[in-house]
Residue, then its C-alpha position, 0 to 999 in steps of 0.5 A: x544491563x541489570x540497572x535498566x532491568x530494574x528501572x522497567x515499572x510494571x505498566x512498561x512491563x504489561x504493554x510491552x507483553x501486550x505489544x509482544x503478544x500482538x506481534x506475535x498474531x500477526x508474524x505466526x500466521x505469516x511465518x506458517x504461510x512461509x513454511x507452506x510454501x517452502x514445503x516439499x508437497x508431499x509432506x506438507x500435511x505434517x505441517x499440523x497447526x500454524x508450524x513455522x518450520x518447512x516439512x522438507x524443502x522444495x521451491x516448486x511452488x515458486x517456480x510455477x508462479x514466477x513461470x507463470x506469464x500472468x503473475x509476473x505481468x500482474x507484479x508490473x501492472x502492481x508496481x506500475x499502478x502503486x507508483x504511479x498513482x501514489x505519485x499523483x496522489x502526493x503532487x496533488x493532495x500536497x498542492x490541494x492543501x498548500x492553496x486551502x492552507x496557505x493563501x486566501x481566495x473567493x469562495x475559499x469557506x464554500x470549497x472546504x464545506x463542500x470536501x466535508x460534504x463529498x467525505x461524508x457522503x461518498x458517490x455510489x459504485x454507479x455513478x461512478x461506474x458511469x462516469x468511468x465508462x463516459x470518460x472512456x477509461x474502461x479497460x483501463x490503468x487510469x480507471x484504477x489510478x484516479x479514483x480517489x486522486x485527493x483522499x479528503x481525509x488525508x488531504x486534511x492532514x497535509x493542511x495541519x502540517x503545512x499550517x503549522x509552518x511559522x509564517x515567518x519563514x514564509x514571510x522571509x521566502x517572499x521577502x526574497x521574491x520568492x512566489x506560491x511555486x517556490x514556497x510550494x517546492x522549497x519550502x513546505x514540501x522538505x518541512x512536511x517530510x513526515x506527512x509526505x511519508x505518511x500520506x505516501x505509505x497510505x496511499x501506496x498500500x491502498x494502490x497495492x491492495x486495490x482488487x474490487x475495483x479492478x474486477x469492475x474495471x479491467x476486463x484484460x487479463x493482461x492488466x489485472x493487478x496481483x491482488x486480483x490474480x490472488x484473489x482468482x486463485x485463493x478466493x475463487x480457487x480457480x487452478x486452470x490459469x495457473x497451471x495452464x502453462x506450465x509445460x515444464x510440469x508433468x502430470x505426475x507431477x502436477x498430480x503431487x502438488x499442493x494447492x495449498x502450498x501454492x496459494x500460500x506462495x501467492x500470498x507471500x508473493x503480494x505481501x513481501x514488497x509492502x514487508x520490504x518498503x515498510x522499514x525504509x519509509x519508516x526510516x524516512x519518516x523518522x528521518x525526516x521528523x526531525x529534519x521537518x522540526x521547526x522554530x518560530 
């Protein structure tokens, strides 16, 4: 042990310090929110500064919001829209690069110009309200779900990998008989398990953390996403939907209540599934860097 203490040079020092300290900006203000909202409410305030240990103990917060109708619908309308529409976001930006990346059409230069173009220059937020509202996806999962379906600069990620498959794997698969949807499914996506990692992590979190466009959108509250209920109740500081019915609670009781607590309940909340899926799909990805490693 005292041999690999010895071995560390200074620099490894320093940027381990850095990263630690980094680290450590992040997890503090986490672990405080945490402690907020396992506070009894009514010694919450001697939580002074950015404490990590709860004053008292009290699970209250979380039964009114997992009580609460709104929030447990707004998690599934959250999951199902993260689920789904990074699904369609992999299926297609995967099958967009393997034709630009692997195989030669008419037109194929003028098609490349033009997603630079439309990267570089995004449509505004009325035209593509309009088009939304003439599709007739107003009011709609779809609305939320296929916007930006091919992230153009993602896309171009997806295209490195599979251009750096050996053309001679391809060349065998063809030999076999292999056609476009063989190669497509047996091939490219197994040896691009990194980038399908990567791209899926991007796109999950962006679903999940999509809230501006579902106040444009989505008019039901019954199809509001989590981060939109969050924002209603930490940003507006609106407290009447959440505590609207809770019967359970009398008005002594609700009179005790911390709100603060319970925005920081909120919080936790929306965060906690990215914090338990972000291991596994780094795991995965580590996984499949070194199952995606070819030789020519």
């Amino acid at each position: 042990m005292m041999n690999k203490f010895k071995k560390l040079s200074i620099s490894t020092i320093i940027i381990y310090s850095i990263l630690f300290l980094i680290s450590l900006t992040v997890l503090v203000p986490l672990l405080h929110l945490l402690a907020m909202s396992f506070s009894d409410p009514l010694k919450v305030h001697k939580l002074s500064g950015l404490g990590i240990i709860p004053e008292g103990f009290s699970l209250i917060n979380y039964k009114i919001l997992l009580s609460n109708p709104l929030i447990i619908k707004s998690i599934f309308n959250t999951l199902f829209i993260t689920i789904v529409g990074t699904a369609v976001n992999l299926l297609l930006t995967a099958m967009t690069a393997y034709v630009l990346a692997r195989t030669k059409f008419p037109g194929r230069n003028f098609v490349m110009i033009f997603l630079i173009v439309i990267m570089v220059f995004e449509p505004g937020l009325i035209p593509e309200y309009l088009l939304v509202k003439n599709l007739g996806l107003l009011d709609t999962y779809a609305s939320l779900i296929l916007y930006k379906t091919i992230n153009i600069f993602y896309l171009f990620i997806m295209m490195r990998f599979f251009e750096d498959v050996p053309e001679s794997i391809l060349e065998a698969a063809r030999m076999d008989g292999a056609g476009h949807f063989r190669i497509f499914t047996k091939i490219m996506l197994p040896l691009s398990k990194p980038a399908l990692a990567t791209m899926g992590l991007f796109y999950g979190v962006y679903h999940w953390n999509e809230y501006f466009r579902a106040t444009i959108y989505l008019t039901d509250t019954g199809k509001w996403p989590l981060q939109l209920v969050l924002r209603q109740f930490v940003v507006e500081r609106d407290n009447t939907f959440l505590l609207g019915a809770q019967n359970f609670l009398s008005y002594d009781q609700i009179a005790t209540l911390d709100f603060a607590s319970l925005q920081a309940g909120t919080i936790i909340i929306s965060v906690v599934p990215l914090l338990l899926i972000y291991p596994l799909i780094l795991k995965y990805y580590a996984k499949g860097a070194f199952e995606g490693g070819v030789k020519d």
